[in-house]
mmCIF file of the N, C-alpha and C atoms, coordinates in Angstrom:
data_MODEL
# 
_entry.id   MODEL 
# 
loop_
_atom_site.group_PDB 
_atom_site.id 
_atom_site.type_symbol 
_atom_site.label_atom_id 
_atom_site.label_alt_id 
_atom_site.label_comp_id 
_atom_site.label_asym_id 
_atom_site.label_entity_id 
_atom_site.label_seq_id 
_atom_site.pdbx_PDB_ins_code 
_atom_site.Cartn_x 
_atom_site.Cartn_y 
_atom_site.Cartn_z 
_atom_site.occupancy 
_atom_site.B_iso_or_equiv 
_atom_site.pdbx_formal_charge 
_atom_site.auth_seq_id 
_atom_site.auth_comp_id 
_atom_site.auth_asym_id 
_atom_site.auth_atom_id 
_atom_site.pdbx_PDB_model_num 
ATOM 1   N N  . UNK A 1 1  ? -12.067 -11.959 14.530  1.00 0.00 ? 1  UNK A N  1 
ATOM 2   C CA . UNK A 1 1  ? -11.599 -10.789 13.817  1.00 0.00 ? 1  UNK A CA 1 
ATOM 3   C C  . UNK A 1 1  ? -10.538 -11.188 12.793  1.00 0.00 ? 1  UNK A C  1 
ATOM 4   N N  . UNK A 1 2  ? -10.485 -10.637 11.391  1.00 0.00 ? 2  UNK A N  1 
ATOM 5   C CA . UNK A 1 2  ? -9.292  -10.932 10.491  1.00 0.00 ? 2  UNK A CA 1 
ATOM 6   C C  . UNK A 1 2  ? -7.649  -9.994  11.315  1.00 0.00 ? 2  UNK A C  1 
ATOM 7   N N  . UNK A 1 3  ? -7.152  -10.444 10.121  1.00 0.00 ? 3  UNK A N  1 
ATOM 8   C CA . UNK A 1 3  ? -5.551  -10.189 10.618  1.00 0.00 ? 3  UNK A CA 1 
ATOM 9   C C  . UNK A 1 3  ? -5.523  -8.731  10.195  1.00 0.00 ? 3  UNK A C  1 
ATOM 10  N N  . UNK A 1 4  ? -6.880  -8.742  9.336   1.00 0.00 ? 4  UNK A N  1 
ATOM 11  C CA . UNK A 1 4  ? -6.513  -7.204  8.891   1.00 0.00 ? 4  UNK A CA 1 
ATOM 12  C C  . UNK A 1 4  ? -7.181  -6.136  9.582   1.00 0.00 ? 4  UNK A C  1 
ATOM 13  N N  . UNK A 1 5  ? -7.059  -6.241  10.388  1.00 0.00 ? 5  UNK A N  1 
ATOM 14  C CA . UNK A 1 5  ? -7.871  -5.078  11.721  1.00 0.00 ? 5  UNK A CA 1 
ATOM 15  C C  . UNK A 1 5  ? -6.653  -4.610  11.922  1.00 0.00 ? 5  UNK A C  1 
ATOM 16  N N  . UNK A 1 6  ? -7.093  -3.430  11.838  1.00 0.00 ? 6  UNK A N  1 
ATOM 17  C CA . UNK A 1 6  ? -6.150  -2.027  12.255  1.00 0.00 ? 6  UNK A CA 1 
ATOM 18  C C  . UNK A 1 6  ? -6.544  -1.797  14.002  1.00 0.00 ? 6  UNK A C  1 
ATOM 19  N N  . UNK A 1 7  ? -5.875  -0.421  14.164  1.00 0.00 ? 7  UNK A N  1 
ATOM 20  C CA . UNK A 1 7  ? -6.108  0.161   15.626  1.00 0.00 ? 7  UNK A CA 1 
ATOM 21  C C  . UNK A 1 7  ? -7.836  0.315   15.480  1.00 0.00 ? 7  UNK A C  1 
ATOM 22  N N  . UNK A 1 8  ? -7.796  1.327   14.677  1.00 0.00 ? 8  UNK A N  1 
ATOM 23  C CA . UNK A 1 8  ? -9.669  1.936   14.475  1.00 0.00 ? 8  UNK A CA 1 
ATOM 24  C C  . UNK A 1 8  ? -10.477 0.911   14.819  1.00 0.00 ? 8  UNK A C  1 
ATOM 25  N N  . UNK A 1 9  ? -10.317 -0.222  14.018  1.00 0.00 ? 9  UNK A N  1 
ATOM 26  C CA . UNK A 1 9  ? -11.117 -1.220  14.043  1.00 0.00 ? 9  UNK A CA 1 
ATOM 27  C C  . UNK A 1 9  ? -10.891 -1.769  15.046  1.00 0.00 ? 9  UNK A C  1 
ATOM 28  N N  . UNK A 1 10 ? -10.065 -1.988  16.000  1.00 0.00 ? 10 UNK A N  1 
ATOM 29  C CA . UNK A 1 10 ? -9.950  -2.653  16.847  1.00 0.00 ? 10 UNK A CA 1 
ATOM 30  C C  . UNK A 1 10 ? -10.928 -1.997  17.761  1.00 0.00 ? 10 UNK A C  1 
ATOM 31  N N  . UNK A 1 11 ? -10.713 -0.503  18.000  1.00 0.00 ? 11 UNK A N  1 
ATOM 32  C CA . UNK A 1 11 ? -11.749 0.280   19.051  1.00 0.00 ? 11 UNK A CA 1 
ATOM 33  C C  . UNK A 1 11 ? -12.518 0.250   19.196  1.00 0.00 ? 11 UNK A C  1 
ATOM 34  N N  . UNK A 1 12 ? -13.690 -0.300  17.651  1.00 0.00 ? 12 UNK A N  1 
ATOM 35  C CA . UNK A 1 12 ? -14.688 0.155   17.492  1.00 0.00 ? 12 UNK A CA 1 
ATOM 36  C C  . UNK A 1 12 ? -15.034 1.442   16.751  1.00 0.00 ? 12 UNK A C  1 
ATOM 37  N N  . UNK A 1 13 ? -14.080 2.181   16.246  1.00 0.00 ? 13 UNK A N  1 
ATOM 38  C CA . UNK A 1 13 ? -14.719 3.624   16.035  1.00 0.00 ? 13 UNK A CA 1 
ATOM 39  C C  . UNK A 1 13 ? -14.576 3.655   14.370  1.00 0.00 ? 13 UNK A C  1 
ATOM 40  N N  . UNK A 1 14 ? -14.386 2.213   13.921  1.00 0.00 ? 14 UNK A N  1 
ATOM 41  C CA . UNK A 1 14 ? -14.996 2.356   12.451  1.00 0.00 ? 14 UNK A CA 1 
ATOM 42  C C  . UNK A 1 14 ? -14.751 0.749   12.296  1.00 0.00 ? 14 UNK A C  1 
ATOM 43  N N  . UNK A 1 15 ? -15.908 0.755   11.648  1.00 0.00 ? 15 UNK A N  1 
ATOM 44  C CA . UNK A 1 15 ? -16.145 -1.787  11.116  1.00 0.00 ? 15 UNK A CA 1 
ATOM 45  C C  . UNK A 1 15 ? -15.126 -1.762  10.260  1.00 0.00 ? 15 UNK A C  1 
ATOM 46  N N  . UNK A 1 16 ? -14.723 -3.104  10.957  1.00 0.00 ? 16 UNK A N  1 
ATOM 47  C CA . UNK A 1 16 ? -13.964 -3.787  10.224  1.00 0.00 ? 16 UNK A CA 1 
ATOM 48  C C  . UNK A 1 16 ? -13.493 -3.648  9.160   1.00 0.00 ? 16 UNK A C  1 
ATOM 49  N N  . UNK A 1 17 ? -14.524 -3.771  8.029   1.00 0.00 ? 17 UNK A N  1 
ATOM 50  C CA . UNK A 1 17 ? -14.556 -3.670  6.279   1.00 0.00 ? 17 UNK A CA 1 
ATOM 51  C C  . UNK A 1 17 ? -13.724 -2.369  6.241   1.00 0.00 ? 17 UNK A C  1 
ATOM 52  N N  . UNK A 1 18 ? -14.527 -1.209  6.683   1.00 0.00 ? 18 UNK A N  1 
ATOM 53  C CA . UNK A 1 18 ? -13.634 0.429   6.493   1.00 0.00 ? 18 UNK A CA 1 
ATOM 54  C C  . UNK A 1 18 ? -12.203 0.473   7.294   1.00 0.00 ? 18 UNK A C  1 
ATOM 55  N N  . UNK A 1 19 ? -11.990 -0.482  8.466   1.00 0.00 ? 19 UNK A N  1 
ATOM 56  C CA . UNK A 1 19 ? -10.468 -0.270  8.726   1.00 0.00 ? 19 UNK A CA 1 
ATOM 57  C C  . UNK A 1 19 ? -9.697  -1.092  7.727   1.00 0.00 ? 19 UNK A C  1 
ATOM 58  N N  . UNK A 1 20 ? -10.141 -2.099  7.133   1.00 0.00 ? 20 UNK A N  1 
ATOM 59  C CA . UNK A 1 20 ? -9.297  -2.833  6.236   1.00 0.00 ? 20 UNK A CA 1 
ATOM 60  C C  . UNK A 1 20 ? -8.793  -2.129  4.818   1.00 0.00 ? 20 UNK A C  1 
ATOM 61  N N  . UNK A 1 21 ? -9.836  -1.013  4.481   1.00 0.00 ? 21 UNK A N  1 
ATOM 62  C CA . UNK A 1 21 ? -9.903  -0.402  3.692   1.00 0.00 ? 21 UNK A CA 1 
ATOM 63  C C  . UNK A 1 21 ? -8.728  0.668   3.585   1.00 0.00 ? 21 UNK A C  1 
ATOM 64  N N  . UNK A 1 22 ? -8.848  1.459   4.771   1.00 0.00 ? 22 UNK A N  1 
ATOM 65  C CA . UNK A 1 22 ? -8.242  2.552   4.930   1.00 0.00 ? 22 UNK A CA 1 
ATOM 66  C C  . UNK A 1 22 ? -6.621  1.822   5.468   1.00 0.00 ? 22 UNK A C  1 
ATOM 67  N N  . UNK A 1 23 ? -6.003  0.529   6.138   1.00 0.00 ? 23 UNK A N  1 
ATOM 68  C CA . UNK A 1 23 ? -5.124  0.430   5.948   1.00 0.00 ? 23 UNK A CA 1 
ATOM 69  C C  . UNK A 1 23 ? -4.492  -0.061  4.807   1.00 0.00 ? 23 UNK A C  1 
ATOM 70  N N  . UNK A 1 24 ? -5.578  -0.350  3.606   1.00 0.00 ? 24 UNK A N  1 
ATOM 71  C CA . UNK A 1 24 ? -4.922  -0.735  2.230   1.00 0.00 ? 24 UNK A CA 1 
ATOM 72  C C  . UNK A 1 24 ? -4.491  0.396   1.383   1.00 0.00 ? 24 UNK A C  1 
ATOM 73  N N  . UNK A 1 25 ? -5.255  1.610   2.257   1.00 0.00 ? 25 UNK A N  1 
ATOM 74  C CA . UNK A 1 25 ? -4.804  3.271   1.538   1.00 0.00 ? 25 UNK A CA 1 
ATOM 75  C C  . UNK A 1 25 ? -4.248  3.406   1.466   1.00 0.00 ? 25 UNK A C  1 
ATOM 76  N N  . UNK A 1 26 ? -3.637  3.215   3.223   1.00 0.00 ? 26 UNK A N  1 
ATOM 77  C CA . UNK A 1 26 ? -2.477  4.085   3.641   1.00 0.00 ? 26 UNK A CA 1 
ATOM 78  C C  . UNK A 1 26 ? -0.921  3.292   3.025   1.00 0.00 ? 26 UNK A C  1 
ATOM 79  N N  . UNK A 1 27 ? -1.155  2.468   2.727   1.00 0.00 ? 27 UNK A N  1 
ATOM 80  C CA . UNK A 1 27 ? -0.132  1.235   2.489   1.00 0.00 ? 27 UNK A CA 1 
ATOM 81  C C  . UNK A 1 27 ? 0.311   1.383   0.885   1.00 0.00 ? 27 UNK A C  1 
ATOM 82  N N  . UNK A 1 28 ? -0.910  2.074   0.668   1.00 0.00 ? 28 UNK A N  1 
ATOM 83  C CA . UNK A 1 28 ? -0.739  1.763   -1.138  1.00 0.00 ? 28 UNK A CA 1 
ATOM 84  C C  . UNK A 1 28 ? -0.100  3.654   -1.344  1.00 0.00 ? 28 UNK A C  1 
ATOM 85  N N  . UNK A 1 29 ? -0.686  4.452   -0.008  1.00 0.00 ? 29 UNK A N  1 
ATOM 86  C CA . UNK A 1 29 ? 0.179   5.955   -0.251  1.00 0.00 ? 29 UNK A CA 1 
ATOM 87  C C  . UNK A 1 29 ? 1.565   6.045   0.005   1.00 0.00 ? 29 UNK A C  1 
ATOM 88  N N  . UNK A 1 30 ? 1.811   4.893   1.021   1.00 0.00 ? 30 UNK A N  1 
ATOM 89  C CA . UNK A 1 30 ? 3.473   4.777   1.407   1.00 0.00 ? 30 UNK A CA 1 
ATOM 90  C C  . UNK A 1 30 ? 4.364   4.307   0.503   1.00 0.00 ? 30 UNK A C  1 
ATOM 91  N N  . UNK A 1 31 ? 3.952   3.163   -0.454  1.00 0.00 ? 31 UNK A N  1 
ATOM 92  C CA . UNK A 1 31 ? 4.363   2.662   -1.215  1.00 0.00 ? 31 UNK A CA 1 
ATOM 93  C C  . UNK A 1 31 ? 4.558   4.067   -2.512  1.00 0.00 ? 31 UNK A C  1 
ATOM 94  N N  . UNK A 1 32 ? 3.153   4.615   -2.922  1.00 0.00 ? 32 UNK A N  1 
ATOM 95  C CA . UNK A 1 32 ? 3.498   5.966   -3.849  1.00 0.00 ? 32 UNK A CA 1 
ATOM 96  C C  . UNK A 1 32 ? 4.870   7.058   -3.483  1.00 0.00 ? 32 UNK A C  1 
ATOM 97  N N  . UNK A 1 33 ? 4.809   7.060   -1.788  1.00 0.00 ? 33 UNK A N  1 
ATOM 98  C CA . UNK A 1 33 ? 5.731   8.323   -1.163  1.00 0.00 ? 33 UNK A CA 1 
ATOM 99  C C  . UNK A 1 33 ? 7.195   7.879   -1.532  1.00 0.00 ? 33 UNK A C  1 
ATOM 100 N N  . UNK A 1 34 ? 7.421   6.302   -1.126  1.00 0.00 ? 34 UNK A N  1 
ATOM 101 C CA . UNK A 1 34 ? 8.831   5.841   -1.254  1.00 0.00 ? 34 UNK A CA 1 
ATOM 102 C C  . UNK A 1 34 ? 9.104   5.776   -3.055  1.00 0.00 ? 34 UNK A C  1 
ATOM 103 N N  . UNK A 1 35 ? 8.034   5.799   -3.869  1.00 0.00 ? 35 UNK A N  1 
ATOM 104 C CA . UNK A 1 35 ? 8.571   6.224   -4.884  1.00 0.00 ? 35 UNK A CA 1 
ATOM 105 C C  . UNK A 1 35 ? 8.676   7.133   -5.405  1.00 0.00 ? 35 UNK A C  1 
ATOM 106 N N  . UNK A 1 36 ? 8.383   8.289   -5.347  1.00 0.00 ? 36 UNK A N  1 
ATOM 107 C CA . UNK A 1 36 ? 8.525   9.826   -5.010  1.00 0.00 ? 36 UNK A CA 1 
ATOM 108 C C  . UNK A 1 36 ? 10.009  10.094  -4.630  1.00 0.00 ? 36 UNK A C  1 
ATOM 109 N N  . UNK A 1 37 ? 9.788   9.604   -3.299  1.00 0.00 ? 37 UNK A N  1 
ATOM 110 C CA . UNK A 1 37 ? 11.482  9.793   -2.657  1.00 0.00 ? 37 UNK A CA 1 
ATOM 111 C C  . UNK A 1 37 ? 12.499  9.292   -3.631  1.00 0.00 ? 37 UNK A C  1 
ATOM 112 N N  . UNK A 1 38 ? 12.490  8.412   -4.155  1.00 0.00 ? 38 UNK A N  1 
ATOM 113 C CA . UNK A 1 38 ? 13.339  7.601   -4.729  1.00 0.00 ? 38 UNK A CA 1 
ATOM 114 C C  . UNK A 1 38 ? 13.779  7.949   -6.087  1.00 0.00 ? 38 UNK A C  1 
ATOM 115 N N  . UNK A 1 39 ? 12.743  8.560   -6.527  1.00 0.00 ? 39 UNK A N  1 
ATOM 116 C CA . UNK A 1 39 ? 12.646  9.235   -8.139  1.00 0.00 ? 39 UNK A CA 1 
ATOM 117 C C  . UNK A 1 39 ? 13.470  10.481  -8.464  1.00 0.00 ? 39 UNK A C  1 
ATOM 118 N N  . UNK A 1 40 ? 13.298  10.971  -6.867  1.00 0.00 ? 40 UNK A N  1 
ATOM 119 C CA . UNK A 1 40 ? 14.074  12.852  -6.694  1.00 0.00 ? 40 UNK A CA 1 
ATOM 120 C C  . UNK A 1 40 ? 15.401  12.577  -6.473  1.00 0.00 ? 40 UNK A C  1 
ATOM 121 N N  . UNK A 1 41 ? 16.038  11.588  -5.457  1.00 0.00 ? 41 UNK A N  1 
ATOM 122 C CA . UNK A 1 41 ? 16.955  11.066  -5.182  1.00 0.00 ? 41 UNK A CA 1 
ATOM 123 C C  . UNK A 1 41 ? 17.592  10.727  -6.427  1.00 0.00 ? 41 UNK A C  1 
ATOM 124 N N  . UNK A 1 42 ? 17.385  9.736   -7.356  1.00 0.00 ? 42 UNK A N  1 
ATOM 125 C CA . UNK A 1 42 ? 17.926  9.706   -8.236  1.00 0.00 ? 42 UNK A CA 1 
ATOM 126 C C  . UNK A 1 42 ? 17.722  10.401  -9.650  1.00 0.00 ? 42 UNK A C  1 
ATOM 127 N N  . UNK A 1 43 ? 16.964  11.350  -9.115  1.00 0.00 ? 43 UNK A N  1 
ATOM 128 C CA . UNK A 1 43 ? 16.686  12.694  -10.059 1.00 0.00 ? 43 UNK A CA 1 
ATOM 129 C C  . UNK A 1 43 ? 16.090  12.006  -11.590 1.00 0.00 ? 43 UNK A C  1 
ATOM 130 N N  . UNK A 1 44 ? 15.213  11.451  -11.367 1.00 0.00 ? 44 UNK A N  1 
ATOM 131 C CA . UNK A 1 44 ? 14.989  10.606  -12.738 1.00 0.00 ? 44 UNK A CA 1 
ATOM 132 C C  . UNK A 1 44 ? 13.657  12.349  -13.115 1.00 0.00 ? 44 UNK A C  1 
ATOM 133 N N  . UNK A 1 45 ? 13.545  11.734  -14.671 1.00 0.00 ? 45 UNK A N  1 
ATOM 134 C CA . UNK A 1 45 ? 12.532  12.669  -15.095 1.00 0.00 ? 45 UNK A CA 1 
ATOM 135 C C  . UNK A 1 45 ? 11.000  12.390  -14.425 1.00 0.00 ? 45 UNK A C  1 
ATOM 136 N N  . UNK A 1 46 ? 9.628   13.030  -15.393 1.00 0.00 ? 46 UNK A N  1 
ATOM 137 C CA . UNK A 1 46 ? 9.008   12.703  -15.241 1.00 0.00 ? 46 UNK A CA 1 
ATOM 138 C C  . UNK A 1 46 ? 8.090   11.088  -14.874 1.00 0.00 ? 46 UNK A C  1 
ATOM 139 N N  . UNK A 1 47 ? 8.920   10.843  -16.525 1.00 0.00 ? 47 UNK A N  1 
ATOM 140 C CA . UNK A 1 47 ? 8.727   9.551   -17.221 1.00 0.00 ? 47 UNK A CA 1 
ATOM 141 C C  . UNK A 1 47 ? 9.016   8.540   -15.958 1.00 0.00 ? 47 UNK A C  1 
ATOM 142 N N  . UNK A 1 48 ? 10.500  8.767   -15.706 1.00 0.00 ? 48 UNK A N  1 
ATOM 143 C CA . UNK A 1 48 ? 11.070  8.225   -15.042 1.00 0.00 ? 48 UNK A CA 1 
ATOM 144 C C  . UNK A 1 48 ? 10.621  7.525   -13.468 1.00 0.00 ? 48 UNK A C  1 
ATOM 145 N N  . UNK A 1 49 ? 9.971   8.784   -12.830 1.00 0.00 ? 49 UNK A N  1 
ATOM 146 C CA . UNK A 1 49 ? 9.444   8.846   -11.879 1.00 0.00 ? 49 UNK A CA 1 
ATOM 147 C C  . UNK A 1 49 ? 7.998   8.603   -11.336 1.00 0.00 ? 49 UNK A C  1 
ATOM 148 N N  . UNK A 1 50 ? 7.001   8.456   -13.098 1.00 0.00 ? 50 UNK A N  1 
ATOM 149 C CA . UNK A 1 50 ? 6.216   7.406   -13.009 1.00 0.00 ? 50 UNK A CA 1 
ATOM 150 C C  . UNK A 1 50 ? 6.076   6.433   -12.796 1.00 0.00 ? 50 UNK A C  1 
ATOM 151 N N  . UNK A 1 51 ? 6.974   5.880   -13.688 1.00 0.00 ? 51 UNK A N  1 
ATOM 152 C CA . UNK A 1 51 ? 7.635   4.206   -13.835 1.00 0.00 ? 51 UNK A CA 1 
ATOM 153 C C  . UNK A 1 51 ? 8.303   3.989   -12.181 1.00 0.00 ? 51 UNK A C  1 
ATOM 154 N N  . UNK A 1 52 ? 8.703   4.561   -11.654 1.00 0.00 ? 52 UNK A N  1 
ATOM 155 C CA . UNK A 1 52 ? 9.346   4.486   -10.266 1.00 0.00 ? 52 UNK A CA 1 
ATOM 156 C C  . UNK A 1 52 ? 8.100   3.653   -9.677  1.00 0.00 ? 52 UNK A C  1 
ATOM 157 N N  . UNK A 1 53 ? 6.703   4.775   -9.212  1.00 0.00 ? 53 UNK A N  1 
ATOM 158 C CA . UNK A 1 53 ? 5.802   4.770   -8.574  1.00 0.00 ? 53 UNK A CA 1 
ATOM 159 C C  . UNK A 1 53 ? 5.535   3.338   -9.427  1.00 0.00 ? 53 UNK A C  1 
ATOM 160 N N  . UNK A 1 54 ? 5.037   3.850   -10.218 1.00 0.00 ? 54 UNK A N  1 
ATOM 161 C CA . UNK A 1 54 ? 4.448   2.277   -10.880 1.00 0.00 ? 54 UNK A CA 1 
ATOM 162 C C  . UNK A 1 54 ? 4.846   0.884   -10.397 1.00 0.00 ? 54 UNK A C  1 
ATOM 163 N N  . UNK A 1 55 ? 6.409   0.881   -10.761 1.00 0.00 ? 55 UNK A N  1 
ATOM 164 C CA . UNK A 1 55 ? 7.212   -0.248  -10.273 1.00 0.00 ? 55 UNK A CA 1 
ATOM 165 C C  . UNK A 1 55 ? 6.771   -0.757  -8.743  1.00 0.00 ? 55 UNK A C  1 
ATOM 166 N N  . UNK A 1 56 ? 6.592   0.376   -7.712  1.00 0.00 ? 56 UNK A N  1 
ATOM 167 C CA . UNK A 1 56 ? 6.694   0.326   -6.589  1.00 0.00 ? 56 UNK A CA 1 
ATOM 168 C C  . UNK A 1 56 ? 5.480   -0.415  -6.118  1.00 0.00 ? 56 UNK A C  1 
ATOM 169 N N  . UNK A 1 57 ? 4.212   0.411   -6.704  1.00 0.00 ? 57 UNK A N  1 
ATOM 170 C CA . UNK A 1 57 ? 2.649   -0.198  -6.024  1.00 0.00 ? 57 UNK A CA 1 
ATOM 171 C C  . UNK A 1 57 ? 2.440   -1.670  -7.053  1.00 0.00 ? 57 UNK A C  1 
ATOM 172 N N  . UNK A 1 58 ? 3.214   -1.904  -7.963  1.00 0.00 ? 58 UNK A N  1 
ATOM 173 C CA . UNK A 1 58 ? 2.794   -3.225  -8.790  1.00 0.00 ? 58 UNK A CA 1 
ATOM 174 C C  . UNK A 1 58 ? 3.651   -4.217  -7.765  1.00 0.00 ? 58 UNK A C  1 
ATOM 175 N N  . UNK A 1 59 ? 4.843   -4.458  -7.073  1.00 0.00 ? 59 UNK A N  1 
ATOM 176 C CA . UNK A 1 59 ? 5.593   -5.078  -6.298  1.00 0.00 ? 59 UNK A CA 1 
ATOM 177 C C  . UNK A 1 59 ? 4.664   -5.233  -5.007  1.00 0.00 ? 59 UNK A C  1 
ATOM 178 N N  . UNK A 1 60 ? 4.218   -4.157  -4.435  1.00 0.00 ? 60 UNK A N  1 
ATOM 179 C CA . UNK A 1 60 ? 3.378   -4.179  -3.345  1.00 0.00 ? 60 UNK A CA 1 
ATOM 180 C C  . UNK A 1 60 ? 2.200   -4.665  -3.332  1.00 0.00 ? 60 UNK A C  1 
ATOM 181 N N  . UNK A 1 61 ? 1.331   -4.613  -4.462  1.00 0.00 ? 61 UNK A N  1 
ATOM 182 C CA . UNK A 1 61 ? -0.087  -5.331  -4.815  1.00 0.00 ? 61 UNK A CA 1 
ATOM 183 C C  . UNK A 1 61 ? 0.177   -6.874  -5.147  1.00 0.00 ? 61 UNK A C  1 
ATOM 184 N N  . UNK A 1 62 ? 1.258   -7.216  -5.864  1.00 0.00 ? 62 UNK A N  1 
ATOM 185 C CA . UNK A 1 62 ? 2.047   -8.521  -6.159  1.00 0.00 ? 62 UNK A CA 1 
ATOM 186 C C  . UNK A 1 62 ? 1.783   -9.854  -4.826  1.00 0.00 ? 62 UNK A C  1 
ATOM 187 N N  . UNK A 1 63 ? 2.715   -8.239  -4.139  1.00 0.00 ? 63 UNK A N  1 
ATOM 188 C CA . UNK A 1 63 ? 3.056   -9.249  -2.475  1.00 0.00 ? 63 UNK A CA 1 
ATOM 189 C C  . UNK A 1 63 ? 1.642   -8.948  -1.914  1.00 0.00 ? 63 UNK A C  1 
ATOM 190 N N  . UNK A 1 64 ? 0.371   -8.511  -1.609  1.00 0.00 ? 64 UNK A N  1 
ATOM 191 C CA . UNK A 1 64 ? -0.674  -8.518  -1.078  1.00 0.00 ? 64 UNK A CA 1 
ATOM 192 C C  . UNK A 1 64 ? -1.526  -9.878  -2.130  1.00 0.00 ? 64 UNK A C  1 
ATOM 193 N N  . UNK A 1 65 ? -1.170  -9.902  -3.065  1.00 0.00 ? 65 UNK A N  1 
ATOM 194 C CA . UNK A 1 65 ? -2.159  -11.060 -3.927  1.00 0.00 ? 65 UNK A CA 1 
ATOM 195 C C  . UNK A 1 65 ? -1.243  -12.472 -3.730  1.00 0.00 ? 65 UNK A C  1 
ATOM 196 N N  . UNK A 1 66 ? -0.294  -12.544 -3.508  1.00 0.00 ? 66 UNK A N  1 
ATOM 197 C CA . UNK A 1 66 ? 0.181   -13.718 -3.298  1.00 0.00 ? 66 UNK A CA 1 
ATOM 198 C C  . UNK A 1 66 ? 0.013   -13.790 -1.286  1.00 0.00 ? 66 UNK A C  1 
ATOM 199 N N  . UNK A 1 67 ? -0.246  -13.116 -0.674  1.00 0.00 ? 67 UNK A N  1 
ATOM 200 C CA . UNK A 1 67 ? -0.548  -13.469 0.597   1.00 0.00 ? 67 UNK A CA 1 
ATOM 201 C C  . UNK A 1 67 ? -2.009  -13.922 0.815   1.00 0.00 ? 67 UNK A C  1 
ATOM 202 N N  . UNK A 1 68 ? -2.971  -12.842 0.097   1.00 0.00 ? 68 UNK A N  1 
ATOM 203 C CA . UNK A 1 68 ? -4.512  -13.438 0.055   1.00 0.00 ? 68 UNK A CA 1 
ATOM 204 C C  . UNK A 1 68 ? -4.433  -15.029 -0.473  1.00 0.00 ? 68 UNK A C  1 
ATOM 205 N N  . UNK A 1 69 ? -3.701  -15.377 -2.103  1.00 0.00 ? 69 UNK A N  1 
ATOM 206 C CA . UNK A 1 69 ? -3.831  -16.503 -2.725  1.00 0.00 ? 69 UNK A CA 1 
ATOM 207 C C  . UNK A 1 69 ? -3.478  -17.607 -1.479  1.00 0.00 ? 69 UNK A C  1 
ATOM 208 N N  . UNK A 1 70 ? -2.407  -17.257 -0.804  1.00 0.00 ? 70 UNK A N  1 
ATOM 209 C CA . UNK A 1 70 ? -1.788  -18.334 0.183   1.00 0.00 ? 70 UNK A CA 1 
ATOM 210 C C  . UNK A 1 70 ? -2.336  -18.403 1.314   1.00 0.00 ? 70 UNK A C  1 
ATOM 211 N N  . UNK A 1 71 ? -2.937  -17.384 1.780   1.00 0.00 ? 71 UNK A N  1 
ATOM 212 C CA . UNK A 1 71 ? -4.050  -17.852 3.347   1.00 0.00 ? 71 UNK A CA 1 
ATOM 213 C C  . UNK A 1 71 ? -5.475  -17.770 2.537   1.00 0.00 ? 71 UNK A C  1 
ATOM 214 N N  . UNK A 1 72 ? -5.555  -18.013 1.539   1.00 0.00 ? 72 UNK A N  1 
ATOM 215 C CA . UNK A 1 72 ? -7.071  -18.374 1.095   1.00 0.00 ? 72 UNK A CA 1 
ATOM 216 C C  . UNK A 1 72 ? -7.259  -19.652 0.949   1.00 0.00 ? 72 UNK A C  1 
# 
């Protein structure tokens, strides 16, 4: 089994491929939420609070492509 098995996948009650999937969702929605939070908090504008999110899932996809590059 990869490292990237979730609970689901672990059970059986969805393959592999779709739990890997759905924890890259949920990972890439947490990453959107904490920039959300972060945007209101510091009350930035719209603009502002794009660029937040943006900043946030480009740092997080960053660190997922340099972990694939390094256990590949």
């Amino acid at each position: 089994m990869d490292t990237y098995e979730t609970a689901l996948g672990a059970a059986g009650i969805v393959r592999e491929r779709t739990s890997f999937w759905l924890a890259f969702a949920v990972g890439l929605a947490a990453l959107t939420v904490q920039g959300v939070r972060y945007a209101r908090l510091e009350q930035l504008s719209r603009v502002g609070t794009t660029v937040s999110i943006a900043r946030n899932l480009a740092l997080g996809l960053v660190i997922i492509a340099m972990k694939v590059l390094i256990a590949h």
